[in-house]
matplotlib code that plots the C-alpha trace (Angstrom):
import matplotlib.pyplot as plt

x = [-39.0, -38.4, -38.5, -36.3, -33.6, -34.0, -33.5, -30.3, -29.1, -29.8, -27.7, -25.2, -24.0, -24.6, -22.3, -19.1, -19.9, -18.8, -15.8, -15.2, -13.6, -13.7, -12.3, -9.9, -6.4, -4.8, -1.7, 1.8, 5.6, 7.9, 10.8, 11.8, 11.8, 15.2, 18.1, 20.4, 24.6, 27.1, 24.9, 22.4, 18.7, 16.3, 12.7, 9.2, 6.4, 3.9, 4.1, 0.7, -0.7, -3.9, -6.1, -8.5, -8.1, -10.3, -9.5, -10.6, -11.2, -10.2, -10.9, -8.3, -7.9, -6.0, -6.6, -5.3, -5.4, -4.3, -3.9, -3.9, -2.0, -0.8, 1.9, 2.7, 6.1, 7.3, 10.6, 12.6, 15.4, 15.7, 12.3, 9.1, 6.8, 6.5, 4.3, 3.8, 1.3, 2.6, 0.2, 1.1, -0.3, -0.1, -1.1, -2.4, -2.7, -5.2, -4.0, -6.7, -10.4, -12.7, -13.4, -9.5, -7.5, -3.5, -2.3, 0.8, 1.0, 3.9, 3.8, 5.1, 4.8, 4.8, 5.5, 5.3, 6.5, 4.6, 4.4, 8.1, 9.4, 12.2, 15.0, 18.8, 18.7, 15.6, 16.9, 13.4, 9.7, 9.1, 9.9, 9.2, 10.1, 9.2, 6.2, 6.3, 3.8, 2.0, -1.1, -4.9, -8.3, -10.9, -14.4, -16.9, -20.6, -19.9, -17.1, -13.5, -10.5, -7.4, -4.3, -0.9, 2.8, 4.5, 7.6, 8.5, 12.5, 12.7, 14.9, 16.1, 17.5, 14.7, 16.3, 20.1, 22.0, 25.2, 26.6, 26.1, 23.5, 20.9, 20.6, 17.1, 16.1, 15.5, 13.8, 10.4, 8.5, 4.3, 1.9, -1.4, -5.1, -7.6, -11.7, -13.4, -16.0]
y = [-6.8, -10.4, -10.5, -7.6, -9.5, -12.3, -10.7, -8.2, -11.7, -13.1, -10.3, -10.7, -13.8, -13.5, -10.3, -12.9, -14.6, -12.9, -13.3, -9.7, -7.3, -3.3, -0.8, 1.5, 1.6, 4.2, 4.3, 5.6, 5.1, 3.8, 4.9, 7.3, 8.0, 9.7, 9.1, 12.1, 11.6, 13.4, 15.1, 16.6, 16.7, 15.6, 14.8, 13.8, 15.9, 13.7, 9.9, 9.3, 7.0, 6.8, 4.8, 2.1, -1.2, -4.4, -8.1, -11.4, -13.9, -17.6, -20.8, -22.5, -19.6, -17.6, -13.9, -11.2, -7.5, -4.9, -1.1, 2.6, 4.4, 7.8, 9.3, 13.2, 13.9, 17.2, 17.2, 20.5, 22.2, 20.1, 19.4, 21.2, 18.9, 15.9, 12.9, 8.9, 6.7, 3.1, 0.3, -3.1, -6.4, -9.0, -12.4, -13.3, -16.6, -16.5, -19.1, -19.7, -19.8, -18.0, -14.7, -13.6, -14.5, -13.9, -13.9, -13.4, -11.8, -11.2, -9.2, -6.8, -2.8, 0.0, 3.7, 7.2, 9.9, 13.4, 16.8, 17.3, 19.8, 18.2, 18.9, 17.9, 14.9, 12.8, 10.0, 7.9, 9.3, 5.4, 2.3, -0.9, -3.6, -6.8, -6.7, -8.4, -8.6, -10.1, -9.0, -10.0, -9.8, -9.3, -10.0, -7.9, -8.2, -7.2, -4.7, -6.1, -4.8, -5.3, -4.3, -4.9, -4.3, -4.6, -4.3, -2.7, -3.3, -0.8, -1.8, 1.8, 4.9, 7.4, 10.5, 10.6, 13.9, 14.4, 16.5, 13.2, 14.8, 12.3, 9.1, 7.5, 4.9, 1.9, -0.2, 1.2, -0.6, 0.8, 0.3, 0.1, -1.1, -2.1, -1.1, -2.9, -5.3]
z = [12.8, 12.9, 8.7, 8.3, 10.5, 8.6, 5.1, 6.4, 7.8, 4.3, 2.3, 4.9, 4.3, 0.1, 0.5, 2.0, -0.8, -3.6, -5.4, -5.7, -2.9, -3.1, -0.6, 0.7, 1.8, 4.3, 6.0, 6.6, 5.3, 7.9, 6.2, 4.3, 0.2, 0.4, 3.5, 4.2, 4.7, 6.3, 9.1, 6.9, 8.2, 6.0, 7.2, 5.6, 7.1, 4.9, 5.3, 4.5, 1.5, 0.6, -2.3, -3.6, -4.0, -5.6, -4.8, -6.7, -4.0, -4.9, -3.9, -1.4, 0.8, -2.3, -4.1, -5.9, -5.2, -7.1, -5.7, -6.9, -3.8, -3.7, -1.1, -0.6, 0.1, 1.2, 2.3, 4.2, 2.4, -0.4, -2.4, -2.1, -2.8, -4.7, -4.5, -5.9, -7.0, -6.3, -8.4, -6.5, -7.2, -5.1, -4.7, -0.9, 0.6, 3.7, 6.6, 8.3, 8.1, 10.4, 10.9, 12.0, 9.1, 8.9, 5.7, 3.7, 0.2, -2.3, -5.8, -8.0, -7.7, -10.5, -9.3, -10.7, -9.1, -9.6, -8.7, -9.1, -11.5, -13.2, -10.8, -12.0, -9.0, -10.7, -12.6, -13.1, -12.7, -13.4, -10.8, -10.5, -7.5, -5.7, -3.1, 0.2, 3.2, 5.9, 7.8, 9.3, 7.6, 10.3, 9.1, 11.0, 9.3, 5.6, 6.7, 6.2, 8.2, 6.9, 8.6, 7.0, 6.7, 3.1, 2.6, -1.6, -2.6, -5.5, -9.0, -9.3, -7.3, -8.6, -7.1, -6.6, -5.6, -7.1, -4.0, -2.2, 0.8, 0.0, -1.6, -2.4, 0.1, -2.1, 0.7, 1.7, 4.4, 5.2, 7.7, 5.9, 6.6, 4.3, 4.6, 2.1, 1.3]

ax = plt.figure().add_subplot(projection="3d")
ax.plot(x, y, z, "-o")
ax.set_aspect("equal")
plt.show()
C-alpha cells in the first residue's frame, strides 16, 4: 500500500512537469452572434461551445494555447441553424505560482461559420479578430481547472441583413473553463 502511494505520488508530480497540456474546453456565449433593431426579437437558444485544446507550457510563468471550439447557433424566425468553429491562439502569462494561478492571455482568433445554407445576408464564412482574456488555473492532483472569460473583437460583419432587422454583433465575450492536463 505504502509503495503504491509512493509511485502514484511519483507520476504525480512527473505529470506537472511536462511541457505539454491537453484537454477540454466548455462554456457559453455571453452575447449574442447577431443583435436585432427596431423591436425585433431575436434570441439564441444555443450558446454553448464546446472543443479541445493543447498548451506548450514555458518557462517564466508563460504558454501558448491554441483551440478548435465549435458553437451552435439556432436563432427564431430568422436562421435555422448554423454553427462556428473559432481557432484562437493565445499567449498566457500565469501571475503567480502555487496551486491558484490567475492569469491573463491575449491572441488572435480564425472562425468559420457552417451549417448555413448560403443565405443573401452572409457576407464572410471566414473571420478573424483580436483575442483577450483573463482567468484562474487551479491545480488539483494532475487535473487542471481552468475557468476564463475572453473577450473576441471580430474584423468583419459576417452576416449583415439588408432590411436592417439585425446586424452581426462584432464583440463576442464567453464564459469558458478548461479540463485538461
Amino acid at each position: 500500500m505504502k509503495k503504491a502511494f509512493l509511485t502514484l505520488l511519483v507520476f504525480s508530480a512527473a505529470a506537472f512537469a511536462q511541457p505539454f497540456g491537453v484537454g477540454v474546453k466548455l462554456g457559453a456565449t455571453l452575447t449574442d452572434a447577431l443583435t436585432a433593431a427596431r423591436g425585433f426579437t431575436l434570441t439564441n437558444d444555443h450558446h454553448l461551445i464546446a472543443g479541445p485544446y493543447v498548451e506548450l507550457r514555458l518557462p517564466l510563468g508563460f504558454s501558448v494555447e491554441a483551440d478548435a471550439l465549435y458553437e451552435s447557433a439556432i436563432f427564431n424566425d430568422v436562421l435555422t441553424g448554423g454553427a462556428t468553429w473559432q481557432f484562437p491562439v493565445v499567449a498566457k502569462y500565469k501571475l503567480l505560482k502555487g496551486p491558484v494561478r490567475p492569469y491573463i492571455e491575449g491572441g488572435v482568433s480564425f472562425s468559420r461559420i457552417t451549417d448555413l445554407a448560403e443565405i443573401p445576408s452572409l457576407n464572410h464564412r471566414n473571420n478573424f479578430g483580436l483575442v483577450a482574456g483573463a482567468g484562474l488555473e487551479l491545480k488539483l492532483l494532475v487535473l487542471r481547472v481552468s475557468p476564463e472569460i475572453r473577450y473576441t473583437g471580430w474584423t468583419l460583419e459576417s452576416i449583415q441583413d439588408p432590411a436592417g432587422l439585425f446586424h452581426f454583433n462584432r464583440n463576442q465575450a464567453t464564459f469558458q473553463v478548461g479540463f485538461g492536463f
